[in-house]
N, C-alpha and C positions, 0 to 999 in steps of 0.2 A: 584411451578407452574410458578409463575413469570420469574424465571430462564432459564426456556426449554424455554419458549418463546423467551428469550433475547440473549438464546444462539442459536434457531432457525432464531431467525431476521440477526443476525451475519453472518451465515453460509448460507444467500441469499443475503448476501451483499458483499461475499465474491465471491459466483457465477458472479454473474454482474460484480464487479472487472474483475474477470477472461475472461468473455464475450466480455468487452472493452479491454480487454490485446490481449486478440486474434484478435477482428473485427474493431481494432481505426484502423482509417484513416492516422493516422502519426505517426511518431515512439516518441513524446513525448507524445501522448495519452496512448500510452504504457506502458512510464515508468509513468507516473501517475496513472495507474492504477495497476502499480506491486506496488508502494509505497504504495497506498492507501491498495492494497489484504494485505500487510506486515504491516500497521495499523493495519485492522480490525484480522489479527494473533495475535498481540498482545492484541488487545481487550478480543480476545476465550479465547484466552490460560488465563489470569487474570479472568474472570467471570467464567471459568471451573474447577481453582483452587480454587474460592471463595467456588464457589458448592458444589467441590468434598471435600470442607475442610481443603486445602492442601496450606497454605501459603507459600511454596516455591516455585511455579508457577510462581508467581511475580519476582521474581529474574529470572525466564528463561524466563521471559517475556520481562523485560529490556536486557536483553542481546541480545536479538532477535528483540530490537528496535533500538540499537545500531548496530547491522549488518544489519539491514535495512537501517538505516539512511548513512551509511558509504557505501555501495552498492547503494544508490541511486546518491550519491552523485561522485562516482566514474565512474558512468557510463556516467556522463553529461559531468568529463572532460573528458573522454575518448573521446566523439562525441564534443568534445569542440577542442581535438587534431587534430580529423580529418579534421578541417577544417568549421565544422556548427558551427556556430554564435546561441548559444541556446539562447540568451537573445531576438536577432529580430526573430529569429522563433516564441519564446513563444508571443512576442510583436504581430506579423502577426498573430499568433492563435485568443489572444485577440481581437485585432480588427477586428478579420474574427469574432466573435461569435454576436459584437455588430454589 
């Protein structure tokens, strides 16, 4: 029981990821929220294999946080190449939020 719940909270937090992926205001709201939707993938995928019994989920799980992490990370030089300064954008974010 505990379970569906934990795998139902997951799968609205994965919604809202998706929500800010679509309707951020800046394109690094974006990618924090594809990073964060690519988290909470690996969170399901581990609590679904815990579920369903199947201790090899965990290994598709790490593999799928390592192509997350390497795709996130990829994508920042890539907008690092173009020209945008990600470290004063993300700085400008911060102190727009304070």
């Amino acid at each position: 029981m505990m379970l569906t719940w934990l795998i139902a909270v997951i799968l609205l937090t994965m919604l809202l990821c998706l929500v800010r992926a679509l309707l951020g205001p800046t394109t690094y709201d974006r990618i924090i929220a594809i990073n964060m939707f690519g988290t909470a993938t690996v969170l399901f995928i581990t609590v679904h294999g815990f579920w369903k019994g199947r201790p090899v989920f965990i290994d598709i799980a790490l593999v799928y946080a390592l192509i997350n992490f390497i795709a996130t990370i990829s994508v920042l030089r890539f907008l690092e190449r173009e020209g945008v300064d990600v470290v004063d954008v993300l700085k400008k974010e911060v102190h727009r939020i304070d």
